[in-house]
N, C-alpha and C positions, 0 to 999 in steps of 0.2 A: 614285694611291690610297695612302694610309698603310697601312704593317706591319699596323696593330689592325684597318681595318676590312678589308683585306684576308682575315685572320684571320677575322674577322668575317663575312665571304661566304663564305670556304670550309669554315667552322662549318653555316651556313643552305643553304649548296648542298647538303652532304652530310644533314643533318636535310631536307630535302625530300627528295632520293633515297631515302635511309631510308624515310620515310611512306607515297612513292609504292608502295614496293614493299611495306610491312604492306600494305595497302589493296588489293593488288592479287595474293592469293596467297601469303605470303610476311609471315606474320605474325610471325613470331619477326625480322625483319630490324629493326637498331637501326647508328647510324652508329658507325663504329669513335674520331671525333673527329680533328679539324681539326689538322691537322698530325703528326699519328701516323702513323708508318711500319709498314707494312701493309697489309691487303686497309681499305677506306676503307668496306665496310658488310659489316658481321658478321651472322649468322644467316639468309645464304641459302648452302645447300648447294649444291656443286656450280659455283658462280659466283664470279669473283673483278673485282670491281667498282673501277673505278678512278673516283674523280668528281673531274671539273676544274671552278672555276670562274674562270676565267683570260682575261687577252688576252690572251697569246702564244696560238700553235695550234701545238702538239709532237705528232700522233697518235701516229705511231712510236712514239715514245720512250714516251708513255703507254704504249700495248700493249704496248709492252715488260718495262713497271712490274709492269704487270698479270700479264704471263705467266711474271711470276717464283714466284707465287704458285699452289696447284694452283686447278684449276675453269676453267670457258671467260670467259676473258678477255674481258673489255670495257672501256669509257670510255665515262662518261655525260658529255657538256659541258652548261655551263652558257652560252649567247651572253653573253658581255658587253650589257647592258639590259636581260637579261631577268630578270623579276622568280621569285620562286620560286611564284605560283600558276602559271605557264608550263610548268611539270617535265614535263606529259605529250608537251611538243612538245619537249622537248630531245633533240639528234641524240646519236644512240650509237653508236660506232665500234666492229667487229670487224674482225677478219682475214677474210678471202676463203673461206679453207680452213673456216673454222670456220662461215659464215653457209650456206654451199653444204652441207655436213651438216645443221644445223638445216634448212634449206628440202627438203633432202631426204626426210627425219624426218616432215617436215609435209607430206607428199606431191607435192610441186612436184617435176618434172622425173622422170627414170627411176627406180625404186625400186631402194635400195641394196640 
């Protein structure tokens, strides 16, 4: 894949995450832009949104991108073939510690 349309994917991965989340709660959410350093989608509070759309697979390291920034970290991927109407099935990685509070929050397992 060339530099541009590479660029180009990671423009369109990030403006779908974007969308998904207006659409879903989270109306003021707009993408930060494709190769900016930073939280990768702006005006969700509270969340610091890492969006890959890549072959390689670095979760670590993403997470780690992400939790440099405040708000509970994540990474949204994009699979390599998948087209951007797909967005609602693309896998999202947290840390352990962080999804085990969330499910906790949400009333699964003992109350905190």
């Amino acid at each position: 894949m060339s530099v541009t349309s590479s660029k180009k994917r990671g423009a369109a991965t990030q403006m779908a995450v974007a969308d998904y989340f207006v659409h879903h709660g989270w109306p003021h959410a707009t993408d930060a832009g494709a190769g900016r350093g930073g939280v990768d989608i702006l005006g969700v509070p509270g969340l610091s949104i890492e969006v890959k759309g890549r072959r390689d697979f670095s979760p670590s390291a993403w997470l780690r991108e992400a939790r440099t920034r405040p708000g509970l970290p994540m990474v949204v991927h994009r699979p390599y073939g998948s087209g951007v109407n797909a967005v609602p099935d693309w896998p999202v990685t947290l840390r352990l510690c962080d999804l085990v509070v969330l499910l906790r929050d949400a009333g699964y397992g003992d109350p905190r």
